[in-house]
N, C-alpha and C positions, 0 to 999 in steps of 0.2 A: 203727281200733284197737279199737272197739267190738264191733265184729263178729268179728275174732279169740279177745277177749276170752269170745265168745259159745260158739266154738267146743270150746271149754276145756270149759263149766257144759253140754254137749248131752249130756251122761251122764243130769246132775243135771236139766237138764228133760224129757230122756225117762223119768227114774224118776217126777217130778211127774205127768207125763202121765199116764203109766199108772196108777200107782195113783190118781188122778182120775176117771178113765175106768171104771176098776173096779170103783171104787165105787159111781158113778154107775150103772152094769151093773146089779147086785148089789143096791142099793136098787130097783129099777126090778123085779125080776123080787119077790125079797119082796115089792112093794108091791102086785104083781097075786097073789100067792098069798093076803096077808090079805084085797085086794079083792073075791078070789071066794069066799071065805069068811066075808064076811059082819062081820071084825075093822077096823073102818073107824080105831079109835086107833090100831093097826101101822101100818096103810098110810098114815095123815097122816103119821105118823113118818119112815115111810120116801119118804114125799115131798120133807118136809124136807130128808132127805138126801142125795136126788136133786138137787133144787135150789144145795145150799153145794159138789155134785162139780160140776153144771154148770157152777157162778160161779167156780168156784177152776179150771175148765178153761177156761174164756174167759179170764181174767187171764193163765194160762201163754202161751196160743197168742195174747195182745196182748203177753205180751213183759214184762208187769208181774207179775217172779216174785215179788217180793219181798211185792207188797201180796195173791198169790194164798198164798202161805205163812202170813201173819198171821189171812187170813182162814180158808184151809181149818183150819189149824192148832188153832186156838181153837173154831174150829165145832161140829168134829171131836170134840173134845175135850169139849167139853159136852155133843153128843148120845150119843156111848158111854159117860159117867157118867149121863146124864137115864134111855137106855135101858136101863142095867143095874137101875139104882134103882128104874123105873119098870114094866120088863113083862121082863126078863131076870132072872128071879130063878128062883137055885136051886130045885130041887124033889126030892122021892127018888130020881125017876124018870132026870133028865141033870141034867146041871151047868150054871150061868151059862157065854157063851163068847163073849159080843158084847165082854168085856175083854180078849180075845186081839190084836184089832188097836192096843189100847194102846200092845203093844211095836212095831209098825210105826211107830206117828206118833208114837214116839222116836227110833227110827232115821234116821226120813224128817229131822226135827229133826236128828240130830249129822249129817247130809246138809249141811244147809244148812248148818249151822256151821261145816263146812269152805270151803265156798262163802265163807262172808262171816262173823267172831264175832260176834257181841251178845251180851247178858244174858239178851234176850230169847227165843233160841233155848235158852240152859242153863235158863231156868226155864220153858219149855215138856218140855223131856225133864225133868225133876225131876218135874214135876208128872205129866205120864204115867206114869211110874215108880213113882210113889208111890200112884198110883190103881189103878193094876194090881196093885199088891200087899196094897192094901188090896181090891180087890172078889176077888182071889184067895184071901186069906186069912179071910174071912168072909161071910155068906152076908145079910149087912142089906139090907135093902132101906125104901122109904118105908110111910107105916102105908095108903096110900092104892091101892097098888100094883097092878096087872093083869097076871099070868103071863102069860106064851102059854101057848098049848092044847101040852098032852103032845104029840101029832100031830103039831104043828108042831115043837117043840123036839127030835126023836127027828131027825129031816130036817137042822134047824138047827145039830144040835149037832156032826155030820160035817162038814155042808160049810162052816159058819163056820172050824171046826178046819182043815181041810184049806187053804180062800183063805189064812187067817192066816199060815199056815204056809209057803205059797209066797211071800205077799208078803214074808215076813222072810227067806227065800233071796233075793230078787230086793234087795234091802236091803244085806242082807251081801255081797252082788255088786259092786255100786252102789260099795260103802265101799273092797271090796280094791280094784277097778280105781282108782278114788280116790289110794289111796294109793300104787298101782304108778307111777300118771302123776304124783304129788309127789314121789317117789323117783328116777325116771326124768331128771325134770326138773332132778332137781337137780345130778345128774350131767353133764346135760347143758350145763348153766349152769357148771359148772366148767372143762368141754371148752371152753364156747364161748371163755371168757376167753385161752386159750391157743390158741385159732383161730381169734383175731382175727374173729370174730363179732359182736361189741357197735360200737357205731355210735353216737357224740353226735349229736344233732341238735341245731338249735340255734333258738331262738325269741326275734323281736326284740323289746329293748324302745325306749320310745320318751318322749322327753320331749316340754316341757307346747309345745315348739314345732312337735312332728310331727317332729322328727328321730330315726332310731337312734342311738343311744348305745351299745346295748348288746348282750346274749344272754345268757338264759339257754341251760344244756348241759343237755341230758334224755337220758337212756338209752337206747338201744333194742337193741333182740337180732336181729339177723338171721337167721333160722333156716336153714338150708341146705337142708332139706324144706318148712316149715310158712313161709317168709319171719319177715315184721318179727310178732311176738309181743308184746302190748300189755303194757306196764311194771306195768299193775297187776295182771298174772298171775304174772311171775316177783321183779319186786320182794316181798311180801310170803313166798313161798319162802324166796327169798335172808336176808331176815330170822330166817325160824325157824330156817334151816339156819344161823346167826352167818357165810354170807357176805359178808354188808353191808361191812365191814372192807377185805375184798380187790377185791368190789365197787366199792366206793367210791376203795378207792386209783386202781384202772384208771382211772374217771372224772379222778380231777386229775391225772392225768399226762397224761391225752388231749387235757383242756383245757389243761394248761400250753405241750404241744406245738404246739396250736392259736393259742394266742398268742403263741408264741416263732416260728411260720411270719407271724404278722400284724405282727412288730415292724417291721418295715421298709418298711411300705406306707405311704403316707401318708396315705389314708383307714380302711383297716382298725388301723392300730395305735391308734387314737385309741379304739376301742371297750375296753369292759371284758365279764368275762367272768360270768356268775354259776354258781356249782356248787354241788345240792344237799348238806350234809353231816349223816348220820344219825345219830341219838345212840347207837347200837352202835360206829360209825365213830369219833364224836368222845371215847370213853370210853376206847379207848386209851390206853394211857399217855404211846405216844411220839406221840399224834398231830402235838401243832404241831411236832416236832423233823422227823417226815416229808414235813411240808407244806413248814418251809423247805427241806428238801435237794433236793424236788419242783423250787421256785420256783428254784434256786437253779441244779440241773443243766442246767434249760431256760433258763437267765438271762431271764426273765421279767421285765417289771416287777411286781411286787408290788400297786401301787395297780390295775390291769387285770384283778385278780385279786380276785372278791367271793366271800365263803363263806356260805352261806345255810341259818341254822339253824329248827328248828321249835321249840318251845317245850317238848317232851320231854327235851331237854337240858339243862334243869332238874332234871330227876329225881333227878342221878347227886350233886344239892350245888350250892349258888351260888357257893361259893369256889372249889373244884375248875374249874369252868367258864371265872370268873371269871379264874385265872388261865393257864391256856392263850389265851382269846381276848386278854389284854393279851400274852402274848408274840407272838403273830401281829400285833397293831394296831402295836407297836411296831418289826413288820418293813415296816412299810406297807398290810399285806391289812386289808380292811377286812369288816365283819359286816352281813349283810341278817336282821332277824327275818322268817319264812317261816309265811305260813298266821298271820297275827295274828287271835285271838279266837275260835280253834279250839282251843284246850288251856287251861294251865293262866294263863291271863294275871293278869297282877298286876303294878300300877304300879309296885310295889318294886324288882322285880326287871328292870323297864323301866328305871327309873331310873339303876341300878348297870352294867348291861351295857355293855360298850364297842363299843354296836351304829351302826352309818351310816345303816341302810336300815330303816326298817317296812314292810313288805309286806302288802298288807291280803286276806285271804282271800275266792277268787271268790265264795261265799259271801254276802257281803255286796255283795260289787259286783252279783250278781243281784237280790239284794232292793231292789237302792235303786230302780229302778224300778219294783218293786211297787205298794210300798206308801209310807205317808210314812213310819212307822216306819222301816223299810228305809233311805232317803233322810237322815233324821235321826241316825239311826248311823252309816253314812260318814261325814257330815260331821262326826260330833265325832270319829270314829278319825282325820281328816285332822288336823283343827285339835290337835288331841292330839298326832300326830306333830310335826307345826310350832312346837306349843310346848316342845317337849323338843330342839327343835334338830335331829329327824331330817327327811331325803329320805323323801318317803311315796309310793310303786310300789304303784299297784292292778293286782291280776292279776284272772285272766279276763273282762277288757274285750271282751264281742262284740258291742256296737248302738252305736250313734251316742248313743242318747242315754244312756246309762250314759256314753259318755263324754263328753260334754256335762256331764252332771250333775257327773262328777269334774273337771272342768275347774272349774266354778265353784266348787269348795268349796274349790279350791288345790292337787289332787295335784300333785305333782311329775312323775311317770313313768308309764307307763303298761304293760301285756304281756297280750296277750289275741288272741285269733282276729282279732277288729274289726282288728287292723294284720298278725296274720300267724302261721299256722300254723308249729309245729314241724318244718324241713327240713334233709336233709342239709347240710353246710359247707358244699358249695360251692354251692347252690344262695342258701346265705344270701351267702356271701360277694357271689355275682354281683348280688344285688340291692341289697346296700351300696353297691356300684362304680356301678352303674346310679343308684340314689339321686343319690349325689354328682354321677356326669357331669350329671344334669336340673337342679341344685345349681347346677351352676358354669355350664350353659347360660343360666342367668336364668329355667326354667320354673319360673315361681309353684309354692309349696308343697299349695296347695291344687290343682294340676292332676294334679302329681306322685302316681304309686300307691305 
């Protein structure tokens, strides 16, 4: 899914590359022009520069965009205010123009903002913005300052003007195709729902004895060109475009139908089902009124049926919530908190929910074999859920000894890689059936896969 997901951002790290690359270029041929002239402060400069495009092009091409963004980004950004300040400074003769690439490594910025939001990307473009039009709008410079030679800036002042200028097309490029393939998408994600494209998979969960109990139901999109399309490409879409709602309904119908096919087996009915639900999803108005007529159409048992919220569903009101989930608990369906200690957590509102399930964020379950800190947080999130009376389900469980570790501190459940990847129904189903037949054969639990 990774890889898919990669396939998506090959715009976005071919525009990184290049403008890395070109930088890197471009400082390298300046840096031999001051070199032969004799200006050895240019040429350290543009060494420098040299250097933060090499490292921020090793990071792309190891795949670590994220930490080659921070880097180039801020670099970048302190050497074209140090250079302008420092030896770019106006004169009769041309104009300062090392601030022209400003507007690039903001664009490069709302780039990656579409990739992924942060803070951090909106006040890297603010701050470039604001510096471009300050070194555009006045000609200050430090009291300590070194021009370049007229000679050079005559040279400079073209073809700085001239790269700036392409790279802010190749930018602008970057952004439409951007949004042609979010737009595209989205359409396409409406198509798919009605052609039967979308596909639960389902991932086991497993109690403190090694048995399945259960499934979560995860989305996937099967693309009829591109295949299975990784959830955290079109899920986030789906949200800006307010398909979540529609989304989401196609989800519990799939699964209601999925357990209304497992009522009559004798080892599959005994499972429960778990379905993510999104706070755009659950903000509806009629949503518990749609979820009973769901349970209801597919005669369902209701307890087989777990709804698994994140802690964003907070947002909308605690009574508002509040009382939707009690009409649902009162039909029998029951509440998993989803991704605990990733939002807005607060024992208050822990307290008040008519919730069954804590579900502790993979998150934590990685750290605890860190570090002790790590270690020592799980164990009070367990012992915490245990005192409030809830089931505590740690997710992405994938070593032995994270699960080890949650075994002694008392989880209850367990859902991670370690017991079993995300698969088609029937490939889960077969290994439910499989499970049990080595179950009722007498092979020991621990021999059993």
């Amino acid at each position: 899914m990774e890889k898919l997901s990669e396939q998506y951002s090959r715009r976005l790290i071919f525009a990184y590359q290049a403008a890395a690359l070109l930088v890197f270029c471009i400082s390298l041929l300046w840096c031999a022009v001051f070199a032969v002239n004799g200006w050895w402060e240019l040429a350290l400069a543009d060494v420098v520069l040299a250097l933060v495009s090499f490292a921020s092009l090793l990071l792309i091409r190891a795949r670590l965009l994220t930490a080659a963004l921070v880097v180039s980004e801020l670099a970048f950004l302190a050497f074209v205010l140090g250079f302008c300040l420092m030896f770019d400074t106006a004169t009769a003769n041309a104009p300062r123009v090392t601030h022209l690439y400003l507007p690039v490594l903001a664009m490069l910025g709302y780039i990656n903002y579409l990739r992924r939001k942060s803070k951090f990307q909106l006040a890297v473009i603010a701050a470039c913005l604001a510096s471009f039009i300050f070194l555009s709008a006045s000609n200050w410079a430090l009291p300590f300052a070194h021009s370049i030679p007229d000679e050079i800036r005559y040279a400079g002042t073209w073809i700085n003007s001239a790269l700036a200028t392409a790279m802010v097309c190749g930018c602008i490029y970057v952004i439409r195709l951007e949004f042609t393939r979010q737009k595209g998408m989205v359409r396409e994600l409406q198509e798919a729902m009605r052609n039967d494209e979308l596909e639960l998979f389902l991932q086991p969960q497993i109690n403190n004895g090694g048995d399945i109990i259960g499934a979560e139901a995860l989305l996937r999109w099967k693309h009829p060109q591109r295949g299975y399309i990784a959830p955290n490409v079109f899920i986030p879409l789906a949200e800006e475009s307010n398909l979540m709602p529609l989304l989401g309904g196609w989800v519990l119908k799939d699964a209601c139908r999925t357990l209304a096919s497992w009522r009559s087996d004798p080892v599959l009915g005994k499972l429960t089902l778990a379905v993510n639900v999104s706070a755009s999803q659950f903000a509806v108005n009629d949503f518990q009124q749609s979820v009973l007529d769901t349970v209801a159409f597919y005669g369902v048992d209701p307890s087989r049926l777990k709804l698994e919220l994140t802690e964003s569903v907070i947002i909308a009101g605690m009574e508002p919530v509040i009382a939707k989930m009690n009409a649902l608990r009162a039909a029998g369906i029951r509440f998993a908190l989803d991704d605990f200690g990733t939002g807005y957590s607060s024992l208050s509102y822990l307290r008040r929910l008519p919730i069954y399930q804590l579900k502790i964020d993979r998150s934590f379950v990685h750290d605890s074999t860190e570090n002790q800190h790590g270690a020592a947080l799980v164990r009070s999130i367990v012992q915490m859920g245990r005192d409030l009376g809830l089931v505590v389900l740690a997710e992405g469980v994938e070593t032995t000894a994270q699960h080890a570790l949650l075994l002694d501190s008392g989880c209850h459940e367990f859902q991670g890689f370690h017991f079993g990847r995300p698969v088609p129904r029937e490939t889960f189903e077969a290994t439910v059936q499989a499970a049990a037949a080595q179950l009722q054969a007498g092979i020991p639990q621990s021999v059993r896969s």
